[in-house]
C-alpha positions as CSV (number, residue, x, y, z in Angstrom):
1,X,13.7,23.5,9.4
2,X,10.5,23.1,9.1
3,X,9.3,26.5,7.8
4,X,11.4,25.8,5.2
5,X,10.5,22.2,4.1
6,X,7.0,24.0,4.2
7,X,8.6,26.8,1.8
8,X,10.0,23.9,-0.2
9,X,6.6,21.8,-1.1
10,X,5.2,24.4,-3.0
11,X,7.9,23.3,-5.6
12,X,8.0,19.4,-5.3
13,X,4.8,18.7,-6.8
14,X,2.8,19.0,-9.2
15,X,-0.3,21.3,-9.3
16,X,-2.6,17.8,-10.4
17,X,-1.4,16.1,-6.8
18,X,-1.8,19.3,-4.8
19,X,-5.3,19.4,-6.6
20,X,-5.9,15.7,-6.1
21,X,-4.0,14.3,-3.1
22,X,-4.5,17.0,-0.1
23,X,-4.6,14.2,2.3
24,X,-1.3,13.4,0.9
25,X,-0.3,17.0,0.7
26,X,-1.2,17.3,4.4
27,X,0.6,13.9,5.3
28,X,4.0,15.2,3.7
29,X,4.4,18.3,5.7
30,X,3.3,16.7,8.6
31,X,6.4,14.9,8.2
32,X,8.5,17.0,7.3
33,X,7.4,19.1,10.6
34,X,9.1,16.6,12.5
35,X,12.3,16.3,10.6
36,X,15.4,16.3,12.6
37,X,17.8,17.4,9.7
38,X,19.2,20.9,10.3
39,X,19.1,23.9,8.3
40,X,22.4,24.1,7.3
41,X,21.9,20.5,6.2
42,X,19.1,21.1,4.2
43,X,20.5,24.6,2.8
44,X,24.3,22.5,1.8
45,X,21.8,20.1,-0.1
46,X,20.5,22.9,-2.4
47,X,23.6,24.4,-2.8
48,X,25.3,21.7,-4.5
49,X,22.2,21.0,-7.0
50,X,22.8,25.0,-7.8
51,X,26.5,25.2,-8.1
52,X,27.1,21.2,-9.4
53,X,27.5,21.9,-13.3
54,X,28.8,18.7,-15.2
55,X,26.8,19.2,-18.4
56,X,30.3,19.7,-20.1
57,X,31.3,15.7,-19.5
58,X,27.6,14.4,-20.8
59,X,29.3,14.4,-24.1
60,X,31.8,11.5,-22.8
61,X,29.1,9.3,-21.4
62,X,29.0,6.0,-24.0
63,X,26.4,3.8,-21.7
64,X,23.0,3.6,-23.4
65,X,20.7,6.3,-21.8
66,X,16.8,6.7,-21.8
67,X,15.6,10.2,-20.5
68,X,11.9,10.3,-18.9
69,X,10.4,13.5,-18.6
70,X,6.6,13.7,-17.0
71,X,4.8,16.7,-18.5
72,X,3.8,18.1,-14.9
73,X,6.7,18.3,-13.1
74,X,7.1,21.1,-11.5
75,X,10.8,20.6,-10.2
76,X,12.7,19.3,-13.2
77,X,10.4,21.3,-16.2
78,X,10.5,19.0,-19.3
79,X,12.6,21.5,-21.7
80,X,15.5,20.9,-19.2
81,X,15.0,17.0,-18.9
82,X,15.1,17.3,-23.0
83,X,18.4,19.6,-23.2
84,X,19.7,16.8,-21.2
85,X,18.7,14.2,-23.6
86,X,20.1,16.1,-26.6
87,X,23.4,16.2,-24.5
88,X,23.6,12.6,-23.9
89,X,25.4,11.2,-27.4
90,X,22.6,8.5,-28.6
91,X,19.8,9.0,-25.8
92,X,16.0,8.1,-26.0
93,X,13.7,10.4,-24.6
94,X,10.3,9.5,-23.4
95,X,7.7,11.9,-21.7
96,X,5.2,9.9,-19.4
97,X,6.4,6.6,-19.2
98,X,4.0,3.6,-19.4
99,X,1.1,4.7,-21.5
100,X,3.8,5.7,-24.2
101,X,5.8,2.4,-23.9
102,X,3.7,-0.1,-22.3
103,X,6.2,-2.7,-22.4
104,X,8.9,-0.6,-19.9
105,X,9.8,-2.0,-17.0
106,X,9.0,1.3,-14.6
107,X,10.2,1.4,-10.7
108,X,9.3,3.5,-8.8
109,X,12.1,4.5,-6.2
110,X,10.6,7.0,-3.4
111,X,7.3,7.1,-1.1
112,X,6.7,3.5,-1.4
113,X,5.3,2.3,1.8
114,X,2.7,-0.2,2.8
115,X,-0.4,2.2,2.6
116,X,1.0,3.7,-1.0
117,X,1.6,0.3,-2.5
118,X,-1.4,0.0,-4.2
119,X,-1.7,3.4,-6.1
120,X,2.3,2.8,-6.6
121,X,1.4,-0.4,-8.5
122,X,-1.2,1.1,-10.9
123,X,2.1,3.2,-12.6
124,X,5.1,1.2,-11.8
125,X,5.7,-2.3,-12.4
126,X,8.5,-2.7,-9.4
127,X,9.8,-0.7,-6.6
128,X,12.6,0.0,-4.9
129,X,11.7,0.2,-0.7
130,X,14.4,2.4,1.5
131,X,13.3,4.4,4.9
132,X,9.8,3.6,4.8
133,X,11.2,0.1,6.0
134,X,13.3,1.5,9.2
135,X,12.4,1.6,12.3
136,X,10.6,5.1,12.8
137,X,11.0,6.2,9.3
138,X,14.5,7.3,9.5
139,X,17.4,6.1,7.2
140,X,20.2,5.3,9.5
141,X,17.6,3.0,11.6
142,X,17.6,-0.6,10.9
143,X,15.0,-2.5,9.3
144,X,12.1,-3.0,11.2
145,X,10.8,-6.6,10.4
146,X,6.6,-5.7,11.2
147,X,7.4,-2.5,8.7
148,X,8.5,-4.4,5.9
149,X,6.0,-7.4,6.4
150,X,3.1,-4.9,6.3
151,X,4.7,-3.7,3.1
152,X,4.9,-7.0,1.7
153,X,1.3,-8.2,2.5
154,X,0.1,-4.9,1.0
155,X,2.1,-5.7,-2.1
156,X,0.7,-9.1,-2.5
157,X,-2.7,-8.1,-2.0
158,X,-2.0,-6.2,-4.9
159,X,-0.2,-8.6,-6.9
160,X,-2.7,-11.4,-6.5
């Protein structure tokens, strides 16, 4: 498993964090060295995002949608984020998010943890906190109360 979360980062960030964040680069697949998820886990995971095609039912969606695109991403290129957006009947489409519309709420939903907080807060107005907060990092695991008060004094230090 972990050759291939190691085969895998090449194409979860951008070439601007690889090129500014090695620390962070190095921090990631340290990580993911230890994972205990299986292969055939891993491999089912990309399977589905290959062979899961709804595109065909975007047309029936009526809920107001707003589709962000970063120019960088490296994963999800813009040009598909936009055929997405000119699928969704009525959709706004938005590359970047803040400096374009400063008044959007933006939350930020992965890698928030007590020690990323602050660099979180300089692009996101709000989180939302999941395994970071468990009892050694893993998702099943319960909350572990010193976690998630590190977290919180971090964010307040921001904050204030």
């Amino acid at each position: 498993m972990p050759v291939m979360m190691r085969q895998q980062a090449p194409w979860v960030f951008s070439t601007g964090f690889y090129a500014g964040q090695p620390g962070k680069l190095a921090e990631f697949l340290g990580e993911m060295d230890k994972t205990t998820q299986p292969a055939s886990s891993c491999a089912a995971q990309i399977a589905a995002l290959i062979n899961h095609d709804a595109t065909g039912r975007l047309g029936s969606i009526t809920t107001p949608a707003l589709v962000i695109a970063c120019e960088d991403d490296i994963v999800i290129k813009p040009a598909l984020s936009r055929r997405l957006h000119e699928a969704l009947p009525g959709s706004d489409w938005l590359i970047a998010a803040k400096e374009a519309v400063p008044e959007a709420t933006v939350v930020a939903n992965t890698g928030v943890r007590a020690d990323t907080i602050a660099d979180i807060f300089a692009v996101a107005d709000a989180v939302i906190v999941g395994t970071s907060l468990k009892v050694d990092s893993s998702t099943f695991n319960p909350v572990d109360p010193a976690r998630a008060h590190r977290l919180m004094d971090a964010a307040r230090a921001v904050r204030t």
